[in-house]
N, C-alpha and C positions, 0 to 999 in steps of 0.2 A: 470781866473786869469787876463786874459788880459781884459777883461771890469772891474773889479774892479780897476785895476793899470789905467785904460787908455791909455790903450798903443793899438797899432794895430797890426793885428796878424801877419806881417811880424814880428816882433820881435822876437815871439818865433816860427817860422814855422820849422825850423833848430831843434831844440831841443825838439817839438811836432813828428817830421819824425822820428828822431830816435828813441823815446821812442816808436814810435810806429810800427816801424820798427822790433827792441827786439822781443814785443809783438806779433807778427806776427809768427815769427821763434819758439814760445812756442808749447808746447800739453795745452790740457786745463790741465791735473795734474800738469804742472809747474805752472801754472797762477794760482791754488789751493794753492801750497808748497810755491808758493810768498805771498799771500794773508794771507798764517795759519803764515808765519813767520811775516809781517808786524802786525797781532794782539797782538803779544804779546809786542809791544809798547805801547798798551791801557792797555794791561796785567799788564803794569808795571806804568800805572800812573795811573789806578782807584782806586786800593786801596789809595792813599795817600787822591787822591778827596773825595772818601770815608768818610777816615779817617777825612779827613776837615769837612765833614756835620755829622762827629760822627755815622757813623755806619761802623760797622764790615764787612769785605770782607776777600776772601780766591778765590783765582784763583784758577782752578784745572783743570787737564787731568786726565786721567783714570777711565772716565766714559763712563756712555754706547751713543757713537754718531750717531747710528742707530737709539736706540729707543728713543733717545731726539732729533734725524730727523723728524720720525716718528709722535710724539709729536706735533710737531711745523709745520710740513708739510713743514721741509726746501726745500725735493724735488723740490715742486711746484714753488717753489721762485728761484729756482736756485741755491739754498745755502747747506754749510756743517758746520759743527762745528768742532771747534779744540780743545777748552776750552771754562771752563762757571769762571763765579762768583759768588760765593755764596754773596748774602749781607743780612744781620738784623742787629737791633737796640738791644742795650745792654740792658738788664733786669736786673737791680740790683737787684732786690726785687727777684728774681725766679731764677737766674743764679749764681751757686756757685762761678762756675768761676771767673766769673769778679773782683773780692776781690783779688783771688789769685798772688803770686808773678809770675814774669816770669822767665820764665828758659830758661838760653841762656847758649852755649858754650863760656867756657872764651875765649878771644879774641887770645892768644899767640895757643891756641891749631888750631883754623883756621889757621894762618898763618905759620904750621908748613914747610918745605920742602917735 
């Protein structure tokens, strides 16, 4: 940050110590439970990116994060997974789907008390 901005790192030495300070006083499961909760920011803006290049995405949990460790050899990397994204490209021609209307919850029934 600080060679991009140009600036020198007295600037942010103060606010480099403390963040790393925090981090310090963590278990690695906290620095995990930070990490799975900062992704679903990505969670929440890849589908629209997505949706901008025209294909389909669906974020999901409840799938198996062992054997897509396993898979992927997150071990080895030092990684877990929290959620994935499914993405394809729409097939009009083979996708009945696609045609169909959507079906949402009218809007007064969410906002009930």
């Amino acid at each position: 940050m600080n060679n991009q901005r140009n600036m020198p790192d007295s600037i942010t030495d103060v606010y480099r110590k403390m963040i790393l300070s925090l981090f310090e006083k963590q278990t690695s499961d906290e620095h995990f439970n930070y990490a799975a909760k900062q992704s679903y920011i990505d969670l929440g803006i890849a589908p629209i990116a997505a949706a901008n290049e025209q294909v389909d995405s669906t974020p999901m949990e409840g799938f198996n994060a062992v054997a897509l460790g396993q898979l992927l050899e997150l071990k080895k990397k030092g990684l877990k997974s929290t959620a994935i994204l499914a993405l394809r490209y729409s097939d009009e021609k083979t996708d009945w789907l696609v045609k169909l209307k959507k079906v949402r919850q009218p809007l007064a029934i969410l906002l009930l008390p």
